[in-house]
C-alpha positions as CSV (number, residue, x, y, z in Angstrom):
1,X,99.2,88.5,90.6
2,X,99.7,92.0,88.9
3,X,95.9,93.2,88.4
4,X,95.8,95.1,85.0
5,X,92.9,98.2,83.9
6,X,92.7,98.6,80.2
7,X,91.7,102.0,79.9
8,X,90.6,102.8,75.9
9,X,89.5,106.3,74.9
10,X,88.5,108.3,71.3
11,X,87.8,111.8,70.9
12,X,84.6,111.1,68.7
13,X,81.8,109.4,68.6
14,X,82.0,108.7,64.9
15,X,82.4,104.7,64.1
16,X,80.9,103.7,67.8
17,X,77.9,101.9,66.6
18,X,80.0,99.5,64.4
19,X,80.2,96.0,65.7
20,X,84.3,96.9,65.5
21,X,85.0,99.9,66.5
22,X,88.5,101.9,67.9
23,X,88.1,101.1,71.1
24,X,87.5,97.2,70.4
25,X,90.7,97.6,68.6
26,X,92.3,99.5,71.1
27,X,91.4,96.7,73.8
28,X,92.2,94.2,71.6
29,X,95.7,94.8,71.5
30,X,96.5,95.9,75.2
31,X,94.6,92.2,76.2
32,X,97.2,90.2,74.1
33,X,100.3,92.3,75.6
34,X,98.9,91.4,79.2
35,X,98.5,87.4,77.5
36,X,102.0,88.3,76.4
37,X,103.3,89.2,80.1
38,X,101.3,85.9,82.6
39,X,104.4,84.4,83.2
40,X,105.0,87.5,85.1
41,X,101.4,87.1,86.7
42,X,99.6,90.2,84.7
43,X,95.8,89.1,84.9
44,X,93.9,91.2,82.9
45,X,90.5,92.5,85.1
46,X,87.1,92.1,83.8
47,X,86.0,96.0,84.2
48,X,86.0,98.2,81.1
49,X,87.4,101.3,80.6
50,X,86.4,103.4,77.8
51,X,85.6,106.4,76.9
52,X,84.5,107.4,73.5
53,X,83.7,110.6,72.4
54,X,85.8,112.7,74.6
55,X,88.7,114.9,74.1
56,X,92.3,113.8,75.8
57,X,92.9,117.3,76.4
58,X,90.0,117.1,79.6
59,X,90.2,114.6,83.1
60,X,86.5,115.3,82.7
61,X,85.9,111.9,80.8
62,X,83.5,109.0,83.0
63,X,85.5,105.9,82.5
64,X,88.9,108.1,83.9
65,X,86.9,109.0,86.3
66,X,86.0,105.9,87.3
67,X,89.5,104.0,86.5
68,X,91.0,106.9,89.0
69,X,88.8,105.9,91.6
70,X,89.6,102.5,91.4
71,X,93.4,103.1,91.9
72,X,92.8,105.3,94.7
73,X,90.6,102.1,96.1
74,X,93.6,100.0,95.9
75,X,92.0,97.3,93.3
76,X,94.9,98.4,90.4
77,X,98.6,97.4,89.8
78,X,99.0,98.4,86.4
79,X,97.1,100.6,84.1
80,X,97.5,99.6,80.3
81,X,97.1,102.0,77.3
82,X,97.4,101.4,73.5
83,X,99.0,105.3,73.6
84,X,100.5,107.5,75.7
85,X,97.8,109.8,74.3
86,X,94.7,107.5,74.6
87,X,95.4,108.7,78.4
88,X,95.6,112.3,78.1
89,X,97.2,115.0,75.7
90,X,97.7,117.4,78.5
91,X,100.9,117.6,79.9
92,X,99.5,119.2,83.5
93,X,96.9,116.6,83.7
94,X,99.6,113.9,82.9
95,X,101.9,114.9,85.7
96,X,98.8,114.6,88.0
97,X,98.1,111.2,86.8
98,X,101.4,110.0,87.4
99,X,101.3,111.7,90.7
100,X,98.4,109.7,91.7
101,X,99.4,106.6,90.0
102,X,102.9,106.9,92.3
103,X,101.4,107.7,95.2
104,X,99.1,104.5,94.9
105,X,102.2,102.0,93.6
106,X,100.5,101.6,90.4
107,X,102.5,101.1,86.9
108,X,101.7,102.2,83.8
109,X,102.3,100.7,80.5
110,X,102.1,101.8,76.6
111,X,102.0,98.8,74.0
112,X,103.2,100.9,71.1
113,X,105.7,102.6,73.5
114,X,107.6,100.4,76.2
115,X,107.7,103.2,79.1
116,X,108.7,102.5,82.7
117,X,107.0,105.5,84.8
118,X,108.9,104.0,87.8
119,X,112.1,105.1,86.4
120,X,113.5,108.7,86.1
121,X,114.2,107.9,82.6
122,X,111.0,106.6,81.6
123,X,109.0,109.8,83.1
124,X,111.4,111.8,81.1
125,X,110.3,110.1,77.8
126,X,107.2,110.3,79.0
127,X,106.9,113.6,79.1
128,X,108.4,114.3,75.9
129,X,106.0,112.1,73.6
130,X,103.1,114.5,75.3
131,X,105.1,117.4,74.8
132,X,104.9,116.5,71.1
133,X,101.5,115.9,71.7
134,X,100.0,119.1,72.9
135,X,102.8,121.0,70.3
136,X,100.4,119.1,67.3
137,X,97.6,119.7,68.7
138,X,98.5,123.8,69.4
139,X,99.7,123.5,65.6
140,X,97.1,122.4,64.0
141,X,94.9,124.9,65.7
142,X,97.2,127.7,64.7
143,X,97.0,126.4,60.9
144,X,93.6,126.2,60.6
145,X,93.1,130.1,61.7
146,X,95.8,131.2,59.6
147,X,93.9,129.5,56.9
148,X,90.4,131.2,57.7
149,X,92.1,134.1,58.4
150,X,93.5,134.8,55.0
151,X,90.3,133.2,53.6
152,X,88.1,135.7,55.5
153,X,90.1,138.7,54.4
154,X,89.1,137.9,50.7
155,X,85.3,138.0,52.3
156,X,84.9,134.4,51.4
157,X,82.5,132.5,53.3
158,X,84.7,129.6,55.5
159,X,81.5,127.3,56.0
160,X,79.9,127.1,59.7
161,X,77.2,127.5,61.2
162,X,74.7,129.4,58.6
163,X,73.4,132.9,59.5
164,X,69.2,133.5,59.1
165,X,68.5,134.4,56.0
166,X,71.3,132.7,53.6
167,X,72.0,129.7,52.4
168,X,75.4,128.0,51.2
169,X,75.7,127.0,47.5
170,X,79.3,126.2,46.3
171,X,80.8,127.0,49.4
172,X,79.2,130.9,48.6
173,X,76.5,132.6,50.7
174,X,72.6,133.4,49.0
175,X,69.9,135.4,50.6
176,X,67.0,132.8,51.1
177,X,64.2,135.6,50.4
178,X,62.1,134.0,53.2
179,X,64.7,134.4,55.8
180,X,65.7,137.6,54.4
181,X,62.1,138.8,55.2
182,X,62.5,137.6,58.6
183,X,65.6,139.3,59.1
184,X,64.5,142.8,57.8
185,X,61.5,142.7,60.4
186,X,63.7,141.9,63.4
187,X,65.7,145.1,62.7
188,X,62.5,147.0,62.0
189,X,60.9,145.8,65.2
190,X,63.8,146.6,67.4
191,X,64.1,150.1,65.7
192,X,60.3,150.7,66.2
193,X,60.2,148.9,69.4
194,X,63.5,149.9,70.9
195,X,64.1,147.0,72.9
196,X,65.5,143.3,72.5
197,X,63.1,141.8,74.8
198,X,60.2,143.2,73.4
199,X,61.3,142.1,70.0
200,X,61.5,138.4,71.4
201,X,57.9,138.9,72.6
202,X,56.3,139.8,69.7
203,X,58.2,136.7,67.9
204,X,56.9,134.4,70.4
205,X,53.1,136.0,70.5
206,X,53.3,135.5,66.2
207,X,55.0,131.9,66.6
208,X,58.1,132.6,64.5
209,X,60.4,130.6,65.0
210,X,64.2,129.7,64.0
211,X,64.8,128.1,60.7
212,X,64.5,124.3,60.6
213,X,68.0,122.9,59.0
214,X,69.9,119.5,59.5
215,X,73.7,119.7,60.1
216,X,76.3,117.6,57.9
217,X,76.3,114.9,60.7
218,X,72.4,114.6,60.6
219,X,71.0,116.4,62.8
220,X,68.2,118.7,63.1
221,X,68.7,121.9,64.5
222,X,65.9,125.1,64.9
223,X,62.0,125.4,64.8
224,X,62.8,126.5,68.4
225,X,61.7,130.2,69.8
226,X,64.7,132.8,69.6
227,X,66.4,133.6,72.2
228,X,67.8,137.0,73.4
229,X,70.9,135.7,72.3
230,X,70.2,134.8,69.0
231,X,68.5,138.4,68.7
232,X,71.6,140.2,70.0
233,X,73.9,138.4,67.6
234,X,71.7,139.0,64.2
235,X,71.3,143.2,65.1
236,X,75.4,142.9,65.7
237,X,76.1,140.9,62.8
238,X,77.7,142.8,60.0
239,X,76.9,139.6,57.6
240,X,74.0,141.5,56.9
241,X,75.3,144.5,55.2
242,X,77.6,142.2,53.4
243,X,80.6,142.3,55.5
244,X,82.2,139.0,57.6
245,X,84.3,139.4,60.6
246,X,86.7,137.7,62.1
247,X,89.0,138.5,65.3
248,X,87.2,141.9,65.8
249,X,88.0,143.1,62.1
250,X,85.4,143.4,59.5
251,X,86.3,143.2,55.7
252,X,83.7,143.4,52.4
253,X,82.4,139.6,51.6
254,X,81.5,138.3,48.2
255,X,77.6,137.9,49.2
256,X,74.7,140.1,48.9
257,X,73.4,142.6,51.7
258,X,70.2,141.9,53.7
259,X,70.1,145.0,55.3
260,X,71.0,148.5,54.6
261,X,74.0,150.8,55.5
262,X,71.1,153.1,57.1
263,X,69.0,150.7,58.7
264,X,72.1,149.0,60.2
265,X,74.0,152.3,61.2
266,X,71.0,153.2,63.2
267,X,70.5,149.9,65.0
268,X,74.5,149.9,66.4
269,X,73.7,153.3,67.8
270,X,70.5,152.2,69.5
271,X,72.4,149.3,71.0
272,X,75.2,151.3,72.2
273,X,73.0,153.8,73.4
274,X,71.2,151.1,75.3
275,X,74.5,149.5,76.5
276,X,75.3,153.1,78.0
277,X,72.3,153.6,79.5
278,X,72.9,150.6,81.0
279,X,76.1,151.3,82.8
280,X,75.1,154.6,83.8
281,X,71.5,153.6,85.6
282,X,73.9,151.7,87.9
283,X,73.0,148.1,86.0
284,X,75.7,145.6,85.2
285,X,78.7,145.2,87.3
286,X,77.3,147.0,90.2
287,X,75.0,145.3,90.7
288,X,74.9,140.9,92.0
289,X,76.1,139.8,88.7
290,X,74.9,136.3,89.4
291,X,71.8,135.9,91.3
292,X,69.9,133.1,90.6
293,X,72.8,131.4,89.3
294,X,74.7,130.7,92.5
295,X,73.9,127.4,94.3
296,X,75.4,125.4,97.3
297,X,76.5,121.5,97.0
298,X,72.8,120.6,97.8
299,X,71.0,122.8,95.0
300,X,70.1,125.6,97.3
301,X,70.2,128.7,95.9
302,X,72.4,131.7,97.3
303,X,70.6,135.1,97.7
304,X,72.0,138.1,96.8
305,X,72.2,140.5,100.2
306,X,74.0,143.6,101.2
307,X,75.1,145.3,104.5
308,X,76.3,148.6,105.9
309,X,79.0,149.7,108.3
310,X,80.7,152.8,108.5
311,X,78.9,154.2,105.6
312,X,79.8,151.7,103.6
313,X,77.6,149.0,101.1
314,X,79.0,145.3,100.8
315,X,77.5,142.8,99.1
316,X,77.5,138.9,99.6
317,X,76.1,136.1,98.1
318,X,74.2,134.6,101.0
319,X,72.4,130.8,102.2
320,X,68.9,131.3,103.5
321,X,69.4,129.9,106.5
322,X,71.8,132.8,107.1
323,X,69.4,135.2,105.9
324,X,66.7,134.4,108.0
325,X,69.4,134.1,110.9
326,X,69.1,130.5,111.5
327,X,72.9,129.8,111.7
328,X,72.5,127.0,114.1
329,X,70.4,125.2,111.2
330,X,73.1,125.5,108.6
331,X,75.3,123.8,111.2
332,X,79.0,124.2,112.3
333,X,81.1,125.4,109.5
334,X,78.0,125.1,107.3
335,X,76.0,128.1,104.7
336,X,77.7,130.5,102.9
337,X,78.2,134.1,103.4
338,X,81.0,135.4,100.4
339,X,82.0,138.5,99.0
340,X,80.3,139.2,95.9
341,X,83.0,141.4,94.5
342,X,85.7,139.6,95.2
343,X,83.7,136.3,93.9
344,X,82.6,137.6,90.3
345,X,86.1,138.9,89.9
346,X,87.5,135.2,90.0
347,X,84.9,134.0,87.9
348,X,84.7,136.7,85.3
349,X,88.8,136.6,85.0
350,X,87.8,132.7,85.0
351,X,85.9,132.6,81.8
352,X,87.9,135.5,80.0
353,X,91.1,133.2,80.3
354,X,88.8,130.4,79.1
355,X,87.4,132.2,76.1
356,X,91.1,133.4,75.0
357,X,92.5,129.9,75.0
358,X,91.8,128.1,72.5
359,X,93.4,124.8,73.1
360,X,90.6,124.9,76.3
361,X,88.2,125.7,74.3
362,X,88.9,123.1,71.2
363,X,88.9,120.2,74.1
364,X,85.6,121.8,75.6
365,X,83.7,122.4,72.2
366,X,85.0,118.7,70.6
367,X,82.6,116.5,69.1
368,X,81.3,115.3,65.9
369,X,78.6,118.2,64.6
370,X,81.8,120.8,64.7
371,X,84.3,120.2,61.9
372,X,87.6,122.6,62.3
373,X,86.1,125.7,60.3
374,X,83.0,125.4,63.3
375,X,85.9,125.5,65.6
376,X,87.9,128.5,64.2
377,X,84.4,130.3,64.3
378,X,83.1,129.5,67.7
379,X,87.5,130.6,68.7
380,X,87.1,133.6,67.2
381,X,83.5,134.7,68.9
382,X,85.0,133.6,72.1
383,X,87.8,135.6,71.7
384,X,85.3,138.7,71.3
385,X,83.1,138.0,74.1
386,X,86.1,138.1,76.6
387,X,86.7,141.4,75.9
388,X,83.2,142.6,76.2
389,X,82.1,139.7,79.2
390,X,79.4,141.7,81.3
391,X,76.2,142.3,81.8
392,X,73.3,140.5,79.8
393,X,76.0,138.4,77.8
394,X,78.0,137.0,80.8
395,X,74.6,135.9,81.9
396,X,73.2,134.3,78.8
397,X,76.9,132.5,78.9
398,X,76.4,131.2,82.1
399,X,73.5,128.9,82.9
400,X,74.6,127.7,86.9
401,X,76.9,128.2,89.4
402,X,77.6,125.6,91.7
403,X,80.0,126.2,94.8
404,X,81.1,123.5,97.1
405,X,84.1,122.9,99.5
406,X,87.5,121.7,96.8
407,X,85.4,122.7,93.5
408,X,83.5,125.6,92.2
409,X,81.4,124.1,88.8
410,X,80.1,126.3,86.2
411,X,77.5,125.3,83.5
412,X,77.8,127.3,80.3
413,X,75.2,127.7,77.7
414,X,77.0,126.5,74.2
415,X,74.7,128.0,72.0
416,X,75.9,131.6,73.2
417,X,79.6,130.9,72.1
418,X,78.0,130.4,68.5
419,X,76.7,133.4,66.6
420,X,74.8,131.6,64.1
421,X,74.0,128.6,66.7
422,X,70.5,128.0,67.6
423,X,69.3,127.5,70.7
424,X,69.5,124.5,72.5
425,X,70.0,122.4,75.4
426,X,73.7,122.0,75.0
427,X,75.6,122.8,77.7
428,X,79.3,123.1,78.8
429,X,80.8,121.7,82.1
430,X,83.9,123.2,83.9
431,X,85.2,122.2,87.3
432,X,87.8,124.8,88.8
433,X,89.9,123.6,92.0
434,X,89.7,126.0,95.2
435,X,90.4,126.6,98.9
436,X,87.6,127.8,100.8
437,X,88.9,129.9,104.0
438,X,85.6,130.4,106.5
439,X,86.0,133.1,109.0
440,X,82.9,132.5,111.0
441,X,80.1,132.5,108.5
442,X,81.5,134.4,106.0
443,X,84.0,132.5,103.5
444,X,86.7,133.7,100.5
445,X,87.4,131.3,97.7
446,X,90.4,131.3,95.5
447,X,91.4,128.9,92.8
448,X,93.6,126.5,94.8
449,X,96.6,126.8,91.7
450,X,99.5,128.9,92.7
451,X,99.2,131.3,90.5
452,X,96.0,130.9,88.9
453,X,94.5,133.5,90.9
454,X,95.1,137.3,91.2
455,X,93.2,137.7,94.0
456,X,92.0,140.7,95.4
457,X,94.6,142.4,98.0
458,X,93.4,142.6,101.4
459,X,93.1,146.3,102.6
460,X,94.0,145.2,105.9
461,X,97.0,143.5,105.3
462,X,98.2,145.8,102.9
463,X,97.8,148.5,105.2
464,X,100.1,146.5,108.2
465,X,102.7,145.7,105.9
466,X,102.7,149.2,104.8
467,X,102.7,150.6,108.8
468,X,105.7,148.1,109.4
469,X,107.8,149.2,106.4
470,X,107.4,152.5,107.7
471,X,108.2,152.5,111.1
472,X,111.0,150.8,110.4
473,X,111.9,153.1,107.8
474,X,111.5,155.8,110.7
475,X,114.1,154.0,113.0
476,X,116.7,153.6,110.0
477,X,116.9,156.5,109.0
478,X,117.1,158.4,112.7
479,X,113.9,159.9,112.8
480,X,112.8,157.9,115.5
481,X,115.6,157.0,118.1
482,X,113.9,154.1,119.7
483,X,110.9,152.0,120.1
484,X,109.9,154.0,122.9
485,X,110.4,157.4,120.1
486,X,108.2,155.6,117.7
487,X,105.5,154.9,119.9
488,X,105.3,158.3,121.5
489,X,105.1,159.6,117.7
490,X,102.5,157.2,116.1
491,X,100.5,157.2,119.5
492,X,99.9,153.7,119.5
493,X,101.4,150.9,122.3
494,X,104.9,150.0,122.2
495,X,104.4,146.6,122.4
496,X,102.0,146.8,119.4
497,X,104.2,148.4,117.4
498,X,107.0,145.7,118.6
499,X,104.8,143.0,116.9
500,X,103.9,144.8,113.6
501,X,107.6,146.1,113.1
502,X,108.9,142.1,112.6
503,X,106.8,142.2,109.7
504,X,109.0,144.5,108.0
505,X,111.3,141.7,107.4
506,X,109.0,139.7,105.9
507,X,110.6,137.8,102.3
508,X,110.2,139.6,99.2
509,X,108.0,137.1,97.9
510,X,105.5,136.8,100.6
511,X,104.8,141.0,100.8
512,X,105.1,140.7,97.3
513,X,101.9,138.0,97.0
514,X,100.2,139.9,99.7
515,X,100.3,143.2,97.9
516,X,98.8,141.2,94.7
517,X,96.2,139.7,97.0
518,X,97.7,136.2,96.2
519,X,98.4,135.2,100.0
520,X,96.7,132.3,101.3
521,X,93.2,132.2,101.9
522,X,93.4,131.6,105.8
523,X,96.6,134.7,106.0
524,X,94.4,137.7,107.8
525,X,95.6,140.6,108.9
526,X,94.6,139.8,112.7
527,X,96.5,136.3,112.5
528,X,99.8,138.0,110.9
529,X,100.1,140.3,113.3
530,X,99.6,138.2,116.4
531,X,102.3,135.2,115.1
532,X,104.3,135.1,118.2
533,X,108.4,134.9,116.8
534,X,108.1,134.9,113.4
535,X,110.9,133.2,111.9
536,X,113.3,135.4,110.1
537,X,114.7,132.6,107.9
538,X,112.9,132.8,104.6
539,X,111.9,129.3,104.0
540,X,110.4,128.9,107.9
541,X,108.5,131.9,106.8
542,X,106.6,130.3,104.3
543,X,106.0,127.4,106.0
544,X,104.7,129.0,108.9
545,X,102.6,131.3,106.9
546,X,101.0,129.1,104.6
547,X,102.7,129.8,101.4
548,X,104.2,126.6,99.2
């Protein structure tokens, strides 16, 4: 018997509560190709598979999930699809699948699209459909901001989510005079009051609150408090002194001004002027950029703490039983100790690669409220917040930060990707893969891709590749005769220097990774240096050393 998973999947949720829906249909047909294939012994099995409303361009879908699990528990033969890209529409996440499904014996079939993955030939096919896949989807992305683009630049309103204070009438922007009111005062408040918070405060002591409206899908949105957020984009948004932007470019619109020139000149100084202040009083990146936000795989919160040696300041992101010095309570191999620098570099470089792709971003943001002018919007602010992601705005962005060994998750808050957005409970899941190396209690994390991480170089390793290249540079070129020469020179043992030396002739690739800080997470300085016979064959060197 050939046990066969249906797995059905659409990127909306539109049409779901029908008695007959896409994924009905979807399961319909893969059942009667199985009917079509008993006298081969396909059986199809009772447990469903479907995932509607999410995007194929994520492996973050429940059903997948679930249908993954079960091939790695052995209860599969054959996974069925009515399209290749029912499955996935990324071609990375395809070649995992397959991976998996390979490594488990499983087949996998296409009913509009007879595929063998078992055969070279099949794979290659394979590969191309999705190819064509992710190419439409990239296109169509690229089609619709050309279109807003050009649209933008004649200072036409695109449609979107609507700023306070206008309202859309033939696809045109009209001050609503209420809102307009309440517009005026936020900028008068924060020029009087000289500070975003305190603006939010008076807000929320007079009960104002965000504009009731119901989106084209039916759903109400606002009579909620605003948010810092929310604050922040209005004072920055040149909509009000009729002007759009778009891409970091501002052009003259075709609607009326709420605010004036003068009133609005004033406020951009006071919030630079702010921002500066900010950056000089020490605030921002020097400081733990994400405390409060950091937890451990049981919900425990890390604490930001600092230490000194040699005159120096680190900082970590600490668990409290290693703060109050109860290591034997977080257990063997247990509690975290990491870097902070070193760990809000990878997640800052994180997001900004997330926020400038917008095929990530599309699959992320998918659903049924967002039509694709939303969707060029929310790109566009994305691609502006990357460039400026610090400070107050990278935490507004993110809500949680949850570290564990194989995954580091982080929670976004959508309503900060959306200038006009309101604020909400809707939030935005990422899982990033990485390798945890622990060196007693302290650990380093970096994304366990290849070369999806830059890492920071390690001072220590830089510096002994650096001593070995020049030692040997001394013995080359005469100015030391002999080990013995060298050693009387530098002042350090000969039989130190013997070891460091073989690292001269290291492969060009491996100093090369360790210089960018992109060795592997267990390579220390200490370890390198005491590798008895290192091999001088290339490949043997990256085996030995960690490196694929």
């Amino acid at each position: 018997m050939i046990r066969c998973a249906i797995y059905t999947r659409k990127s909306t949720e539109e049409g779901l509560d029908q008695a007959f829906n896409s994924l009905d249909a979807q399961r319909e047909a893969c059942a009667a190709y199985i009917r079509s294939q008993q006298h081969e012994g396909w059986q199809e099995l009772a447990d469903r598979y479907d995932d509607g409303g999410f995007s194929g361009g994520s492996m973050e879908r429940p059903a997948l999930a679930s249908l993954l699990d079960d091939i790695r528990a052995g209860r599969i033969d054959t996974v069925v699809v009515y399209k290749v890209d029912r499955l996935t529409r990324s071609l990375a996440d395809f070649a995992k699948i397959v991976e998996l499904f390979e490594g488990q014996g499983v087949s996998f079939v296409s009913v509009t699209q007879q595929f063998n993955t078992t055969t070279s030939m099949g794979r290659l096919t394979l590969n191309v459909l999705l190819s064509f896949a992710q190419f439409e989807r990239e296109v169509t992305a690229e089609r619709i901001r050309d279109k807003i683009a050009a649209s933008r630049k004649k200072g036409m309103w695109m449609g979107g989510g609507l700023p306070v204070g206008y309202r859309a009438e033939e696809r045109q922007l009209v001050v609503d005079q209420d809102q307009a009111h309440l517009v005026r005062r936020i900028f008068a408040l924060y020029l009087e009051l000289g500070s975003v918070r305190a603006v939010q405060q008076v807000l929320e002591a007079e009960g104002i609150r965000t504009p009731q409206r119901k989106s084209r899908a039916g759903r109400n949105h606002g009579g909620r408090p605003f948010s810092r957020g929310n604050l922040y984009s209005i004072l920055g948004n040149p909509i009000y002194i009729g002007r759009v932007r778009h891409r970091g470019e501002v052009f003259d619109g075709r609607h009326e001004a709420i605010i004036d020139r003068e009133t609005w000149t004033r406020v951009q100084k006071q919030l630079a002027g702010q921002a500066r202040r900010k950056r000089d009083t020490g605030g921002g990146a020097s400081q733990h950029l994400f405390v409060g936000l950091l937890f451990d795989d049981e919900g425990a919160p890390l604490y930001a703490t600092q230490a000194s040696k040699q005159g120096r300041r680190y900082r970590y992101y600490t668990s409290k039983a290693l703060v109050e010095g109860r290591e034997e309570a977080a257990g063997p191999g247990k509690g975290w100790r990491i870097a902070a620098p070193a760990f809000e570099k990878l997640v800052v470089e994180q997001l900004q690669a997330l926020l400038r792709d917008p095929i990530r971003l599309m699959d992320l943001l998918e659903d049924d409220t967002r039509d694709n002018t939303r969707l060029t919007d929310l790109i566009d602010r994305a691609a502006e917040m990357a460039s400026g992601l610090e400070g107050d705005l990278l935490r507004q962005l993110v809500r949680r930060i949850e570290i564990r060994d194989g995954i580091l998750g982080l929670v976004l808050d959508g309503a900060t990707l959306d200038e006009q957005a309101e604020p909400g409970p809707e939030e935005l899941s990422i899982e990033l893969p990485v390798r945890v190396a622990r060196r007693g209690v302290e650990s380093r994390i970096v994304l366990a891709g290849e070369d999806a991480y830059a890492g920071t170089p390690d001072v220590a390793l830089v510096r002994l590749i650096t001593r070995a290249q020049r030692w040997n540079n001394m013995l080359a070129t005469g100015e030391a005769d002999s080990l013995q020469e060298l050693s009387a020179k530098a002042g350090i043992d000969r039989s130190e220097i013997g070891r460091v030396l073989q690292l001269a002739y290291l492969a060009p690739d491996i100093t090369e990774a360790i210089l960018d800080g992109r060795q592997p997470s267990e390579l220390t300085a200490h370890r390198l240096k005491r590798m008895a016979g290192l091999p001088l064959d290339w490949t043997e060197q990256r085996k030995a050393l960690g490196f694929t």
